[in-house]
NUGU-961900 format. One record per atom (N, C-alpha, C, O): x, y, z; atom name. Coordinates in steps of 0.1 Angstrom, whole numbers. Layout:
N
X|Y|Z|atome
X|Y|Z|CA
...
% end
This chain:
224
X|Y|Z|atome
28|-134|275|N
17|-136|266|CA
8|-147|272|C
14|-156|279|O
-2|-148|272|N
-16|-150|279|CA
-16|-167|267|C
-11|-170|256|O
-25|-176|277|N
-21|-187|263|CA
-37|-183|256|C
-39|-189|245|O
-44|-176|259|N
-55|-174|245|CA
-53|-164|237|C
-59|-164|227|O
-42|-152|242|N
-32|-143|233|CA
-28|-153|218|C
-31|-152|206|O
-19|-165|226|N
-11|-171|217|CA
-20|-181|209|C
-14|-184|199|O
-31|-187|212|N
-39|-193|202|CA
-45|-186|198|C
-51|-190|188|O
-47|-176|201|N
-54|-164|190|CA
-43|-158|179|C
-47|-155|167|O
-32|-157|183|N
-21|-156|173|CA
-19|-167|162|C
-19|-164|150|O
-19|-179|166|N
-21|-190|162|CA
-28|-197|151|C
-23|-202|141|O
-44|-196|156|N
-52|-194|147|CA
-56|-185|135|C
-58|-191|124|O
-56|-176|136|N
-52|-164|133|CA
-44|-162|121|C
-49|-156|111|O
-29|-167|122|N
-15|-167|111|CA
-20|-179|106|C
-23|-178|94|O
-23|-191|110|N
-29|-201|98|CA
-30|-201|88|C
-25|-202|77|O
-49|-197|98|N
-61|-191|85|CA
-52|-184|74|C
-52|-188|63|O
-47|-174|77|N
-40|-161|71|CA
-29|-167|61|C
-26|-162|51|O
-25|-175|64|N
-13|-178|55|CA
-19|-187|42|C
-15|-188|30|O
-30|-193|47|N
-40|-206|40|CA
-43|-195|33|C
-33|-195|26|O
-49|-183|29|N
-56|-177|24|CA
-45|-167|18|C
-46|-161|7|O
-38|-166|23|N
-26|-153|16|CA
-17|-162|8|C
-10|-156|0|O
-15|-173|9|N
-2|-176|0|CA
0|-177|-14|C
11|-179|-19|O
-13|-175|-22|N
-8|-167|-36|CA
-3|-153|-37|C
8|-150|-42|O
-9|-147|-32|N
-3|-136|-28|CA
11|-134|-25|C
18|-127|-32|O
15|-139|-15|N
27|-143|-13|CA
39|-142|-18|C
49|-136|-15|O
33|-154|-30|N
40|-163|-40|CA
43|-154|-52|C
53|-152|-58|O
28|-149|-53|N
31|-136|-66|CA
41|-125|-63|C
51|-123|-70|O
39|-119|-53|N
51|-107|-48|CA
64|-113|-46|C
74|-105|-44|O
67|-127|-45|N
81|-133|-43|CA
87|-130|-58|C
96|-123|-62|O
75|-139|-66|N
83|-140|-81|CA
79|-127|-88|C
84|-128|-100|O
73|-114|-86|N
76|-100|-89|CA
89|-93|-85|C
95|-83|-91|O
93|-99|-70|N
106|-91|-70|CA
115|-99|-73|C
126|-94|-73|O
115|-112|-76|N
127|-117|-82|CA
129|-114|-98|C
140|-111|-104|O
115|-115|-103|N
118|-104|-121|CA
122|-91|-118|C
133|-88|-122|O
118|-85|-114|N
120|-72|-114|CA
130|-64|-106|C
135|-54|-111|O
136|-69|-92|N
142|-62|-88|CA
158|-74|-86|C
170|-70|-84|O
154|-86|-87|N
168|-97|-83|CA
165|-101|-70|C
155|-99|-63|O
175|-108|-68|N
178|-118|-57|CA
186|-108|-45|C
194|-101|-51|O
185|-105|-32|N
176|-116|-25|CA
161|-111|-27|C
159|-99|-29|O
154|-119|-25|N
144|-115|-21|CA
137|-111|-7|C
130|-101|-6|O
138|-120|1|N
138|-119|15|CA
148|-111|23|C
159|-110|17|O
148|-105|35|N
157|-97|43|CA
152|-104|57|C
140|-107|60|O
161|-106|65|N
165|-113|80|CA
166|-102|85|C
172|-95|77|O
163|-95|96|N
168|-82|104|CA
169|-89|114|C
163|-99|117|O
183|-83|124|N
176|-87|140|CA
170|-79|146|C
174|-68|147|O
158|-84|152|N
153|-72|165|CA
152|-83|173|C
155|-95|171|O
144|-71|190|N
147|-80|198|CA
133|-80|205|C
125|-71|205|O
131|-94|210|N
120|-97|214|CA
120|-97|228|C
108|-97|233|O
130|-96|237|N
129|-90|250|CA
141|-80|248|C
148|-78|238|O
141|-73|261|N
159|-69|263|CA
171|-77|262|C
183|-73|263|O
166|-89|262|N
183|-95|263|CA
178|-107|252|C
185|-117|252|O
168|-107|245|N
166|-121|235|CA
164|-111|223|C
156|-101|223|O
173|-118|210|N
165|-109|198|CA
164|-126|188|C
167|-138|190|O
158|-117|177|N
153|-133|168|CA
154|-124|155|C
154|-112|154|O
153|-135|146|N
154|-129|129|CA
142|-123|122|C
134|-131|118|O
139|-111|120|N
127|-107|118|CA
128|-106|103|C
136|-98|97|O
116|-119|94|N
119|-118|80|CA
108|-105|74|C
98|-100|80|O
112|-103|66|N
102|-94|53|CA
109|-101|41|C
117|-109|38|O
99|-90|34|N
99|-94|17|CA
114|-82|15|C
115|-74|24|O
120|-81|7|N
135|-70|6|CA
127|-57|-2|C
122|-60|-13|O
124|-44|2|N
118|-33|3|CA
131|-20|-5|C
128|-8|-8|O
144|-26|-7|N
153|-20|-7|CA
167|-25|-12|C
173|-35|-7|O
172|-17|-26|N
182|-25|-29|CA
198|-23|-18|C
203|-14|-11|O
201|-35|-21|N
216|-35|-9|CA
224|-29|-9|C
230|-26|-19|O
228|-24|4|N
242|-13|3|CA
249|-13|-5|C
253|-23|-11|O
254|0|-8|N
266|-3|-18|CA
273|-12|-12|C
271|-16|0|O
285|-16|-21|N
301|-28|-11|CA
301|-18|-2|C
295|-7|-3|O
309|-20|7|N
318|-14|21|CA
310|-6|28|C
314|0|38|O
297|-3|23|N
290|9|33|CA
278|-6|43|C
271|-14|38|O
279|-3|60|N
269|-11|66|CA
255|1|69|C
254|12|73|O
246|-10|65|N
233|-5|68|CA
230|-4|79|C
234|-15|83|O
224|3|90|N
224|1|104|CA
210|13|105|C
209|22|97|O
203|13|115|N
194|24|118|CA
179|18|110|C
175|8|103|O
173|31|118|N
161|29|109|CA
162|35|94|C
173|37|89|O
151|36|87|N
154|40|72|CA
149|47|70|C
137|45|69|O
154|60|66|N
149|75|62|CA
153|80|47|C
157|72|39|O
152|90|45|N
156|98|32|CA
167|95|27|C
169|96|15|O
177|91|37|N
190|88|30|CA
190|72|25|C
201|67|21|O
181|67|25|N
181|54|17|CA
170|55|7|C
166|46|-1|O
165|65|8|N
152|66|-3|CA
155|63|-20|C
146|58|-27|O
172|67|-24|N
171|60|-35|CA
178|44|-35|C
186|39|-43|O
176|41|-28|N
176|25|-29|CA
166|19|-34|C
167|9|-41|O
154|27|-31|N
140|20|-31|CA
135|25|-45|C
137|37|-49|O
127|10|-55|N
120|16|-61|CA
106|16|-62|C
100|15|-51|O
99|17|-74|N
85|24|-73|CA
78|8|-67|C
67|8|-61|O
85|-5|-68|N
75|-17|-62|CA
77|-17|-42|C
71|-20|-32|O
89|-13|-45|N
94|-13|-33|CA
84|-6|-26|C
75|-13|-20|O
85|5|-25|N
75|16|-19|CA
64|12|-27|C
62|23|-32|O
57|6|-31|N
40|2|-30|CA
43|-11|-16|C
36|-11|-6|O
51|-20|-17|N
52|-30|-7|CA
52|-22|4|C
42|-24|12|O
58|-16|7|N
59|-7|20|CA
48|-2|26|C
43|-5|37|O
42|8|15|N
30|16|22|CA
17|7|22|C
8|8|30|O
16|-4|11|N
7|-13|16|CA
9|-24|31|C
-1|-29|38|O
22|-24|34|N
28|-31|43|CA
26|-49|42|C
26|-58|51|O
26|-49|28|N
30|-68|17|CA
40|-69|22|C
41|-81|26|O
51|-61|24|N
64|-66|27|CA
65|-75|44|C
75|-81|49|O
53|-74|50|N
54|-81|62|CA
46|-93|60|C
44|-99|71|O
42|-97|51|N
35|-109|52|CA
43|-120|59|C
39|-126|68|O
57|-123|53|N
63|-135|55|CA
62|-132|72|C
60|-141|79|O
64|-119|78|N
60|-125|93|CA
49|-128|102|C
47|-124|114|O
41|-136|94|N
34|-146|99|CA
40|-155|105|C
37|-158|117|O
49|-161|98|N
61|-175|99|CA
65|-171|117|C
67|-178|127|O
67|-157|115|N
74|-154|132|CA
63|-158|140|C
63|-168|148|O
52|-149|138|N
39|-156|147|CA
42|-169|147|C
42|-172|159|O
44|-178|141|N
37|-190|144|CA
46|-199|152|C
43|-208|159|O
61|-190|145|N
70|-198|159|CA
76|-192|175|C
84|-197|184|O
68|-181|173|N
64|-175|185|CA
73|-159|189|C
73|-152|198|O
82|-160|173|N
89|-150|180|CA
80|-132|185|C
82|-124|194|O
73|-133|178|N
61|-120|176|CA
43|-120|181|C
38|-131|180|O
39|-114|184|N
25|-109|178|CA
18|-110|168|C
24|-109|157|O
6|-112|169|N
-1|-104|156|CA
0|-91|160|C
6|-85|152|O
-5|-83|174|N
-6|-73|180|CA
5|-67|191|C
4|-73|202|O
13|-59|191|N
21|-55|202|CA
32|-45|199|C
34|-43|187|O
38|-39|207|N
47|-30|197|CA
59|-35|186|C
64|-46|185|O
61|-26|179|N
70|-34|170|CA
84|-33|172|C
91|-23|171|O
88|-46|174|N
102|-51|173|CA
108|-39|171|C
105|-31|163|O
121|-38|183|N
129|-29|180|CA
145|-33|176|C
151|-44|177|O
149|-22|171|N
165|-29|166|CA
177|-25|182|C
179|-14|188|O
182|-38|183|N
194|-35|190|CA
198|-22|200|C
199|-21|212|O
202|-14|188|N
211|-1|191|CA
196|6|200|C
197|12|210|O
187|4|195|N
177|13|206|CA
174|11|221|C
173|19|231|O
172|-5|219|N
170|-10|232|CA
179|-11|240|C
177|-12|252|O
193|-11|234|N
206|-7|241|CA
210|9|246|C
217|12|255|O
203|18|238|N
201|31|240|CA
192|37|252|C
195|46|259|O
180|29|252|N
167|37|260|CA
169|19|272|C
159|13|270|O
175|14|277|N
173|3|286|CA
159|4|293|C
151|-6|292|O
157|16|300|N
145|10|305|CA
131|16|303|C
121|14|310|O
134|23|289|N
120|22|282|CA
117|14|279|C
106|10|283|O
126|7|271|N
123|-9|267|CA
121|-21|273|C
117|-31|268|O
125|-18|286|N
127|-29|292|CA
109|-31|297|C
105|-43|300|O
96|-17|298|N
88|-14|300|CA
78|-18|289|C
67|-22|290|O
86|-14|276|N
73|-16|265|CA
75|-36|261|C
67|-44|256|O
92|-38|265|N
90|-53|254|CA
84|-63|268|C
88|-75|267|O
77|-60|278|N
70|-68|288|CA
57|-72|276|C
49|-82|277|O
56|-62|265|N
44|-73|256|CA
48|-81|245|C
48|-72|236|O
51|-87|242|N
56|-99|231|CA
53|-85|216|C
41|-82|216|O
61|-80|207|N
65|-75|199|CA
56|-81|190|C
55|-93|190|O
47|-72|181|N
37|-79|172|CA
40|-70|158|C
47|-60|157|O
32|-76|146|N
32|-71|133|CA
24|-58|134|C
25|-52|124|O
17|-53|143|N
8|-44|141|CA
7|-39|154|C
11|-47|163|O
1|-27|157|N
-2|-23|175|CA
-7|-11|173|C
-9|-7|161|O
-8|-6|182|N
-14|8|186|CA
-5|18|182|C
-12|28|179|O
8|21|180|N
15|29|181|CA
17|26|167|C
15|36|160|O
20|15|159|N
18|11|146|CA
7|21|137|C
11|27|127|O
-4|21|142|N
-15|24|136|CA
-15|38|135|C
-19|44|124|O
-10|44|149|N
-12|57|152|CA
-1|67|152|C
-2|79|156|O
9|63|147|N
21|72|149|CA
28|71|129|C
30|80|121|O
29|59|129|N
37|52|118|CA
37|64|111|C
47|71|113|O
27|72|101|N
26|80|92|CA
29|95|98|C
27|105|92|O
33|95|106|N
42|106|115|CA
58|103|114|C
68|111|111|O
57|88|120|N
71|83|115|CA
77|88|106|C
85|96|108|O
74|83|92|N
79|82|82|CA
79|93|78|C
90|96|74|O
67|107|77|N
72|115|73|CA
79|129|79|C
78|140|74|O
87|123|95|N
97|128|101|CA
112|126|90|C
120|134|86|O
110|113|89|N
122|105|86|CA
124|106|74|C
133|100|69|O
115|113|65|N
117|113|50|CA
123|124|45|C
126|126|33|O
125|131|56|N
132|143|54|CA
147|142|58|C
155|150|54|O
150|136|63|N
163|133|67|CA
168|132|55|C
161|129|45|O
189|135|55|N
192|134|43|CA
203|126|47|C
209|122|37|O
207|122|58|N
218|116|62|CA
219|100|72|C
213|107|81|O
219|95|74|N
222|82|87|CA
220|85|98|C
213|79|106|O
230|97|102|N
236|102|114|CA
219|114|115|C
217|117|126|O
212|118|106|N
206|128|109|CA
191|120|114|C
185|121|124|O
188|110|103|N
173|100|107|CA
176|94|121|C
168|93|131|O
189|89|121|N
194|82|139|CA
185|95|147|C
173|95|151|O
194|105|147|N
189|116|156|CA
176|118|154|C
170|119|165|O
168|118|145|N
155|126|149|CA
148|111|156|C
143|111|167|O
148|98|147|N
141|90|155|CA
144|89|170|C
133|91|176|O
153|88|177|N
155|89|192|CA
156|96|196|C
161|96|207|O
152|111|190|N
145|122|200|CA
132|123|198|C
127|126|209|O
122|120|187|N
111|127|182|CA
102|113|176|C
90|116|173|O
106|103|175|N
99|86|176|CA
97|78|185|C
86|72|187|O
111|78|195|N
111|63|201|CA
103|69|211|C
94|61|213|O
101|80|220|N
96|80|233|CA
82|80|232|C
76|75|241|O
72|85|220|N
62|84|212|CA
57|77|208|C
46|81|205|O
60|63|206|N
56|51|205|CA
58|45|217|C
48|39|221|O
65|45|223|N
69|42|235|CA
54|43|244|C
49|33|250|O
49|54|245|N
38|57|251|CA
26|53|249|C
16|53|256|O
28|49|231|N
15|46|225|CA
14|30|233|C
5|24|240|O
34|25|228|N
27|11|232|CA
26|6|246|C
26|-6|249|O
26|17|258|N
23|17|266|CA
7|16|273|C
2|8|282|O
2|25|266|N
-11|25|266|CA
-21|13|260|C
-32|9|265|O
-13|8|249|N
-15|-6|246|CA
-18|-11|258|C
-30|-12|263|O
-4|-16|264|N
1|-27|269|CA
-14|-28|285|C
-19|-38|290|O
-17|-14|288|N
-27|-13|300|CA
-38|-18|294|C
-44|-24|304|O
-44|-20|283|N
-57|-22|277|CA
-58|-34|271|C
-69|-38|266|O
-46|-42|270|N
-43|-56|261|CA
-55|-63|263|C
-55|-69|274|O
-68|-66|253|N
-70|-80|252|CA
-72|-83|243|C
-67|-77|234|O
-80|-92|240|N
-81|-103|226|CA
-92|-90|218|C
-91|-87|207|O
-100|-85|226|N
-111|-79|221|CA
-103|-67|211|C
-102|-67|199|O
-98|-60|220|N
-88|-50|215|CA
-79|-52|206|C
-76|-43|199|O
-74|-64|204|N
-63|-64|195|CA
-70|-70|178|C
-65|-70|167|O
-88|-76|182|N
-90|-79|171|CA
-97|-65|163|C
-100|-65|151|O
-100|-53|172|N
-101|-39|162|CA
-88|-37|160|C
-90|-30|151|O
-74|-38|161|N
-64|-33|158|CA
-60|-42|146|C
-53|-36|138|O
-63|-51|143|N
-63|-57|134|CA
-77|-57|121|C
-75|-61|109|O
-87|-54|125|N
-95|-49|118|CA
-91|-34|108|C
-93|-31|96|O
-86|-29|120|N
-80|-10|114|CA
-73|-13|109|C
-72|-5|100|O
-60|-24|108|N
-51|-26|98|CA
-52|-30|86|C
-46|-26|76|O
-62|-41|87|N
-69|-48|71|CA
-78|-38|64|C
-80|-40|52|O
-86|-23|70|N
-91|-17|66|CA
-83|-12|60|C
-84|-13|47|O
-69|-3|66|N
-57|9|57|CA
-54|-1|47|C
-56|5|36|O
-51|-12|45|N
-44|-21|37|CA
-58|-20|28|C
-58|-8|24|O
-65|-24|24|N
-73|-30|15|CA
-76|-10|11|C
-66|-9|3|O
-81|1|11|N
-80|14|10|CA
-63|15|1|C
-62|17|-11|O
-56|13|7|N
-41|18|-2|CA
-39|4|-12|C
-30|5|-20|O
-47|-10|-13|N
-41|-15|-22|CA
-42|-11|-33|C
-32|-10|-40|O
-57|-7|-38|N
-53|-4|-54|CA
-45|6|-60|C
-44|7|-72|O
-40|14|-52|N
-29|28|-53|CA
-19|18|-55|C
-11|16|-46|O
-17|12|-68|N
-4|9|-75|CA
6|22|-75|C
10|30|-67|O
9|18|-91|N
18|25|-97|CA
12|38|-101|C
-1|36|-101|O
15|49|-104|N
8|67|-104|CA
7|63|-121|C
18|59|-126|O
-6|63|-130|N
-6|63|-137|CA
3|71|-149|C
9|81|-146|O
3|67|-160|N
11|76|-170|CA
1|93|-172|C
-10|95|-177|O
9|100|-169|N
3|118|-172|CA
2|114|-187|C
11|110|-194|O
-12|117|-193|N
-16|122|-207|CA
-14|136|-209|C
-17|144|-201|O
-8|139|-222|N
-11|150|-225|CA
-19|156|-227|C
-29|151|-233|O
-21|173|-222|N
-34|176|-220|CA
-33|182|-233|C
-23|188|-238|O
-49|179|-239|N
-54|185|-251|CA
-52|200|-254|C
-54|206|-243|O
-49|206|-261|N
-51|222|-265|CA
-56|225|-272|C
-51|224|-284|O
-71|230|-268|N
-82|236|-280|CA
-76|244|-290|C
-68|253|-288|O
-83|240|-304|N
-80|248|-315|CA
-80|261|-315|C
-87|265|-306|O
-75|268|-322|N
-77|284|-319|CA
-77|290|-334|C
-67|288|-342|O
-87|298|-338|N
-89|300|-351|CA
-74|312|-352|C
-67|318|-344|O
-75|312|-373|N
-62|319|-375|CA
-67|333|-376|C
-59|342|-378|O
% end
């Protein structure tokens, strides 16, 4: 990372946190009424091949049952974990605010591919070893451009073992290229439309709350 990358990161998560932290603060104390404690989730990913760091979010997802471990990405087979706030956090992508905090202590990006988990980068070595040469960011090219392909690969999945498989045949090499293409074009200019295009989808999907209540539809009178 470039040091005007990182004061652009810098600057950048500040401002952003100065200005987002009601926000914040509101979505903290909505999932602590509504869905319980925790609120926050720690993941590890990794920020090179051989360094990973705690990647926070807001919790998008209630916790495993006892004795079952969560591991993988998250497809259809966790879909009822999640409820209707959960999935507005998600597809607005609120649940990533708290990683600003990573920005600022350097584990992330604003812009770059996104943090991968473990088992992948231990899977694909030297794909990864290719894409995490860019410091792992909240948002990127392959972010922008794949994600909604992602998910609705993965939403079909009914199993662990089946989302595992489709993401590392039909995800990781696919982003991989996106954020490859990134990585040839990286600068400040570029990463401030990628972040433009992100604040645009966000503010578009926020007011898509909750799906309104269906009224019943009227049935014209009909003489006897």
């Amino acid at each position: 990372m470039t040091p005007a990358k990182r004061a652009f990161d810098l600057t950048v998560s500040i401002l952003l946190l100065a200005l987002l932290w009601p926000v914040l603060a509101a979505l903290v104390l909505l999932l602590l009424v509504k869905e319980g404690r925790p609120v926050f989730y720690v993941a590890e990913r990794m920020r090179t091949p051989e360094q990973s760091f705690g990647l926070i979010k807001l919790r998008t997802m209630r916790p495993a049952p006892y004795g079952t471990r969560a591991t993988g990405v998250t497809g259809g087979d966790k879909s009822d974990r999640m409820s209707g706030l959960h999935r507005m956090l998600r597809r607005t992508r609120a649940d990533e605010l708290p990683q600003l905090w990573n920005v600022i202590r350097g584990d992330i990006s604003l812009v770059g591919p996104r943090p991968p988990l473990r088992i992948y980068v231990e899977a694909f070595p030297d794909l990864y070893a290719a894409v995490l040469r860019s410091r792992p960011g909240i948002t990127g090219l392959a972010s922008l451009r794949y994600h909604a392909t992602e998910e609705r690969l993965l939403a079909h999945c009914r199993s662990a073992e089946e989302t595992d498989a489709v993401y590392r045949r039909r995800c990781v090499p696919r982003k991989a290229r996106l954020d490859l293409i990134y990585q040839r074009h990286a600068t400040i200019c570029h990463d401030i439309g990628l972040i433009a295009e992100t604040a645009g989808r966000v503010l578009r999907l926020a007011p898509r709350r909750f799906p309104p209540k269906a009224r019943p539809r009227r049935v014209p009178a009909t003489a006897d």
